[in-house]
C-alpha positions as CSV (number, residue, x, y, z in Angstrom):
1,X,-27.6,-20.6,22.5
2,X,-27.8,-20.2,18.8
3,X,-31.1,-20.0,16.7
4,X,-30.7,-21.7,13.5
5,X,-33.2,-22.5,11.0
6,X,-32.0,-23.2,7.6
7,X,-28.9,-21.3,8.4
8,X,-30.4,-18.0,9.2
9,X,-28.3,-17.2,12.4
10,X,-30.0,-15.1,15.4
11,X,-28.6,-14.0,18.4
12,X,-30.3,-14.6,21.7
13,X,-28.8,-11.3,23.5
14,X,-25.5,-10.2,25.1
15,X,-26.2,-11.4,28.5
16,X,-26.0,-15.2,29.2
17,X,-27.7,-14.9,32.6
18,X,-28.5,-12.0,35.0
19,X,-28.7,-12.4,38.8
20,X,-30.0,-8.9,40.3
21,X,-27.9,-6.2,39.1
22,X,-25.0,-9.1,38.1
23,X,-25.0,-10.1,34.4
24,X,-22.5,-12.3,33.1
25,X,-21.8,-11.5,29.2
26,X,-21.1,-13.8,26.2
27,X,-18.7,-11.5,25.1
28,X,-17.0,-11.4,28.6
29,X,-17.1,-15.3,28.9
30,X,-15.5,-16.1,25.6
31,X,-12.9,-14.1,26.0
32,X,-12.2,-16.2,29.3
33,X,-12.3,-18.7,27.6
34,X,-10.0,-17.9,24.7
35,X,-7.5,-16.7,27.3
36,X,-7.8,-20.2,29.0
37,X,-7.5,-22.4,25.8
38,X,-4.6,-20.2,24.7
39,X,-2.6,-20.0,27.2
40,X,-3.6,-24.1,27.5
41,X,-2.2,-24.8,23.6
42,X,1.1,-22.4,24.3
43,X,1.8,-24.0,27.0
44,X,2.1,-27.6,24.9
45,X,3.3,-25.8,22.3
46,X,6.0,-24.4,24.3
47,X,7.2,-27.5,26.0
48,X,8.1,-28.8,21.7
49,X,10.4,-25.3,22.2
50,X,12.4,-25.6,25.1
51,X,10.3,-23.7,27.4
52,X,8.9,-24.1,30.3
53,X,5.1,-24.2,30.8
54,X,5.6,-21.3,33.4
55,X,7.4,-18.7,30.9
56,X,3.9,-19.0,29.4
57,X,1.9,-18.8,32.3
58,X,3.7,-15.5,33.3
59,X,3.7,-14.3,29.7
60,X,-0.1,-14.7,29.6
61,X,-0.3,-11.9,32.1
62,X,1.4,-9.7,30.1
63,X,0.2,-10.3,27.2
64,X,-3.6,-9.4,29.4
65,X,-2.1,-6.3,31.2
66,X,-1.1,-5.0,27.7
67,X,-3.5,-6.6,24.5
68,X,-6.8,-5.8,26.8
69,X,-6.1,-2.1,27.1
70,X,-4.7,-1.2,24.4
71,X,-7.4,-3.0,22.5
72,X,-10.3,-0.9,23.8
73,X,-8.2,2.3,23.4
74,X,-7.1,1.6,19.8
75,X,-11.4,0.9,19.4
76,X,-12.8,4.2,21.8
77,X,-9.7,7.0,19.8
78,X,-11.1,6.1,16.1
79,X,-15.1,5.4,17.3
80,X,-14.7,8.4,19.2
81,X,-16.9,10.8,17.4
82,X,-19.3,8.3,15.5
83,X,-20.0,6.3,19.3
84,X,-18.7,8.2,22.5
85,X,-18.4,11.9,22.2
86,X,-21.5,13.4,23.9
87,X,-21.9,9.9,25.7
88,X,-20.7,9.5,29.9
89,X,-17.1,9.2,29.8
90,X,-17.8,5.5,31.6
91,X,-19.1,4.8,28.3
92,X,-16.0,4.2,26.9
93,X,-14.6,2.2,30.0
94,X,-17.1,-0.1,29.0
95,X,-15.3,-3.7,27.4
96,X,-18.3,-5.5,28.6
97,X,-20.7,-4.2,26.1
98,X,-18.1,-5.1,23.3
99,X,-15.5,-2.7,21.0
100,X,-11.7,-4.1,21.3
101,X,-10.0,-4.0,18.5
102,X,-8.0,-6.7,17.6
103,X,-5.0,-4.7,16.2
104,X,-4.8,-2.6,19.2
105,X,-4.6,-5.9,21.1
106,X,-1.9,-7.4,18.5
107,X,0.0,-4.2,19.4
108,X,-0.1,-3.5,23.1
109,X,0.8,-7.7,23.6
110,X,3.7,-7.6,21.1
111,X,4.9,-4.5,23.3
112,X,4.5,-6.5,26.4
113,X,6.1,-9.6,25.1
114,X,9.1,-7.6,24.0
115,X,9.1,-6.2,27.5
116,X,8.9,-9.5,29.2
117,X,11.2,-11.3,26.5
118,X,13.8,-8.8,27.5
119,X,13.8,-9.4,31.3
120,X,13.8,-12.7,30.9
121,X,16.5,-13.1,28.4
122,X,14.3,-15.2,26.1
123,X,14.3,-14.8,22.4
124,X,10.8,-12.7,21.9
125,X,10.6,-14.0,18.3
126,X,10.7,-17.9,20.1
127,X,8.1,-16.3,22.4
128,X,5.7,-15.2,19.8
129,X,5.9,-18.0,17.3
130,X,4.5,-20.4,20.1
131,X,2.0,-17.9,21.0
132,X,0.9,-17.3,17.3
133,X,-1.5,-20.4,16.8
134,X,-3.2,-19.2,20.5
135,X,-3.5,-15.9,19.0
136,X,-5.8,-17.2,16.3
137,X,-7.5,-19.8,18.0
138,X,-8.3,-16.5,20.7
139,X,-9.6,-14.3,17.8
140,X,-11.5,-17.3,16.2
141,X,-13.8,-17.6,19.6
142,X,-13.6,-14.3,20.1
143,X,-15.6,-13.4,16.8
144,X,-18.6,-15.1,18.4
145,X,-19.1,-12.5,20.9
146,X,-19.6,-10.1,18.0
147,X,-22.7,-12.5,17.1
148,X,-24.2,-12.2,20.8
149,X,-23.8,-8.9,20.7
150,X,-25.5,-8.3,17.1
151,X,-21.9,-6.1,16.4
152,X,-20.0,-6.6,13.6
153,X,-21.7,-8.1,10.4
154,X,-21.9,-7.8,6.7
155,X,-24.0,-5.8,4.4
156,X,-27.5,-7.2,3.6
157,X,-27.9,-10.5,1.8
158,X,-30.4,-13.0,1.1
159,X,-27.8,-16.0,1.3
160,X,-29.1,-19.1,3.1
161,X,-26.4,-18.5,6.2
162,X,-27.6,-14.9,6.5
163,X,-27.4,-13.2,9.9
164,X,-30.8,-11.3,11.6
165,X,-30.2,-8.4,13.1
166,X,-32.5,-6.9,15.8
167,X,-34.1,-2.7,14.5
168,X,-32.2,-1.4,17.2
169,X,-29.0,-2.9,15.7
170,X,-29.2,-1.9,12.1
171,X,-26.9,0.5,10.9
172,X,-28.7,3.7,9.4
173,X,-29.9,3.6,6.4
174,X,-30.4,-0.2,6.7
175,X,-33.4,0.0,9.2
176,X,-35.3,-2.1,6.6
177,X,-32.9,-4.8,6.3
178,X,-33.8,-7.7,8.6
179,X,-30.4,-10.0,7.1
180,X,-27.2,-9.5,7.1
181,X,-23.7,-11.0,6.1
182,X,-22.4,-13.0,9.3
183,X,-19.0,-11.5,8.9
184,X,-17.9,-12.9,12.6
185,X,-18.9,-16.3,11.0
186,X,-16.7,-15.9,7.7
187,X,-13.5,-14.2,10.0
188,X,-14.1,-17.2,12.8
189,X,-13.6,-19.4,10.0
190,X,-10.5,-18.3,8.4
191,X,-9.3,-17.8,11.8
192,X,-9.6,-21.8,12.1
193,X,-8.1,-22.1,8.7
194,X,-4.9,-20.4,9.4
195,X,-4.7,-21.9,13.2
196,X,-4.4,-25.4,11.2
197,X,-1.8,-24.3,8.8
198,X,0.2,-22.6,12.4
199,X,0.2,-25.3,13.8
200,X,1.2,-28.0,10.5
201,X,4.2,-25.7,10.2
202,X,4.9,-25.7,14.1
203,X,4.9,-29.3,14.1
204,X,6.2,-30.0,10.5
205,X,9.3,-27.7,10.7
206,X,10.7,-27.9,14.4
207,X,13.7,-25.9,12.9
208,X,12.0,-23.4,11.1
209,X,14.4,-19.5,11.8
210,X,12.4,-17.8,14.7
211,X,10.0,-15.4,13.3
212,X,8.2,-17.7,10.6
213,X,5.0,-18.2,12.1
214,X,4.9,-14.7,12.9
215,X,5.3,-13.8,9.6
216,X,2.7,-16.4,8.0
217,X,0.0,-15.1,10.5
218,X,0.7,-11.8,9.8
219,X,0.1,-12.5,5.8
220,X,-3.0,-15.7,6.8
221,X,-4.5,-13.6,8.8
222,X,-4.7,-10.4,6.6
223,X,-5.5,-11.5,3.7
224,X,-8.6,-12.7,5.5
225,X,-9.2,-9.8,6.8
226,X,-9.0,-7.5,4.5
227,X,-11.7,-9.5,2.3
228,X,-13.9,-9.6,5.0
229,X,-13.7,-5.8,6.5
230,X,-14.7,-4.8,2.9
231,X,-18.3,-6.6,4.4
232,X,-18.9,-4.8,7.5
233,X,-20.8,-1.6,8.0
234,X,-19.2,-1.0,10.5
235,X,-15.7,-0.6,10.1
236,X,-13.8,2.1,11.8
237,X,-12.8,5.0,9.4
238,X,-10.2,7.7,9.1
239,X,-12.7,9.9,7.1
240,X,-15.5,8.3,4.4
241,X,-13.4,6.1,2.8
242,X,-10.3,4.7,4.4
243,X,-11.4,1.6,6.2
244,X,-8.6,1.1,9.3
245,X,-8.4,-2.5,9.4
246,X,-7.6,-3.2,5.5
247,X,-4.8,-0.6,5.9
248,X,-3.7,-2.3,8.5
249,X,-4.2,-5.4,7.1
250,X,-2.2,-4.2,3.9
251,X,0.9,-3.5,5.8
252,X,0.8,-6.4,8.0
253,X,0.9,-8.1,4.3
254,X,3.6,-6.4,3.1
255,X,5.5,-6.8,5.9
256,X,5.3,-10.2,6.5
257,X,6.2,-10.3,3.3
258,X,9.5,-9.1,3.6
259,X,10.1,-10.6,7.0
260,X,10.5,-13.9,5.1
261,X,12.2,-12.7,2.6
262,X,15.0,-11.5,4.9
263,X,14.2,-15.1,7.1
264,X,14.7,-17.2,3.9
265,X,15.9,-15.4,0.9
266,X,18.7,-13.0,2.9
267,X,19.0,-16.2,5.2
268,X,19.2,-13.4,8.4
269,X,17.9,-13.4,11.4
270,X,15.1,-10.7,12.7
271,X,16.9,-8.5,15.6
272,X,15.4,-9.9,18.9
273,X,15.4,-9.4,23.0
274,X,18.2,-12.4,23.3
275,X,20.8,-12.6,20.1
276,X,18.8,-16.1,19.0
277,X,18.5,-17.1,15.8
């Protein structure tokens, strides 16, 4: 449920229902659901490709076994000391209460999709093209976990679609603030934005070399991104002033960049699991 009254935004809580000591979670339940839709949209997607809707299925798996994981790792190693060192060490097995980061996710599924493209003999570049636009429409419902949860938002503002955040929430130092910037709104968004250009392109250019919607997401998306983690207060750090995700975000950028460069301006193709162009 969402509380909105001249677009102030409020959460109603984490849990969606509790039945004795069960909960379910919104967080938990939309990313069920963004695994669902995705894998749904590759699947068509996939089909436009030459592949079947079963070499998506089975890549869906691996993309979970690796992007889930590797997600809340990437999150627990630089929150460590700010959020789990003195805490029970269950504390940072703990997905359900939210903290995945979405780069450590990018990373352990592009390591399992290279794994998988390999024994398969499929072109991994192929692969992740298809899966791109399900990437972003998965991070674009994902964000709104990060509103359930009261996780993730802006600095204070008195905009009209500004976000309230419970006292036990606010960041220190900000215990007087009662609104906030609904960052998980503004990245939702521009998730959307750059699942519709993904997906013009994918139908548009059927011939496009193998590799160009992984390039344009890596550059849509960033950009984004790196705007929008300049918001939060509560980015993860390496020391006071390097925010992780806009590094990140500039090297995804630059490299992007160059992968079309060496797509369309070298005219070569990126080395890949099968020799396909």
């Amino acid at each position: 449920m969402l509380s909105l009254v001249a677009a102030e935004f409020m959460s109603p809580g984490a849990e969606l229902f509790r039945l004795g000591p069960v909960s379910l979670r919104w967080y938990g339940l939309l990313i069920a659901i963004a695994v669902v839709l995705g894998t749904f949209l590759a699947q068509r997607l996939a089909e436009r490709r030459g592949l079947t809707a079963d070499v998506i299925s089975d890549l869906a798996i691996w993309l979970i076994v690796g992007a889930v994981p590797c997600a809340r790792l990437y999150y627990v190693a630089f929150a460590w000391h700010e959020r789990y060192q003195g805490q029970p060490w269950t504390k940072a097995f703990a997905i359900w209460e939210g903290g995945i980061a979405i780069h450590g996710a990018i990373l352990g599924g592009a390591i399992a999709a290279w794994i998988f493209a390999r024994r398969r003999q499929i072109s991994v570049w192929l692969l992740a093209d298809v899966v791109m636009p399900s990437l972003v429409l998965g991070q674009a419902i994902g964000r709104w976990g990060n509103f359930f949860n009261s996780e993730a938002f802006g600095t204070p503002t008195d905009l009209p679609w500004k976000l309230y955040i419970p006292p036990e929430r606010r960041p220190p130092g900000l215990e007087g603030a009662q609104y906030f910037h609904p960052t998980f709104l503004y990245e939702s968004l521009w998730n959307l934005v750059v699942l519709s250009v993904l997906i013009t392109l994918f139908n548009r250019f059927p011939q496009a070399r193998s590799g160009t919607l992984v390039m344009i997401y890596a550059i849509g998306y960033s950009v984004g991104r790196f705007w929008i983690e300049g918001l939060r207060t509560d980015s993860l750090m390496v020391g006071t002033s390097l925010r992780i995700a806009q590094a990140v975000s500039l090297g995804a950028i630059a490299l992007g960049t160059l992968g079309l460069i060496w797509l369309y301006g070298l005219r070569r193709s990126l080395p890949d699991t099968a020799g396909q162009p």
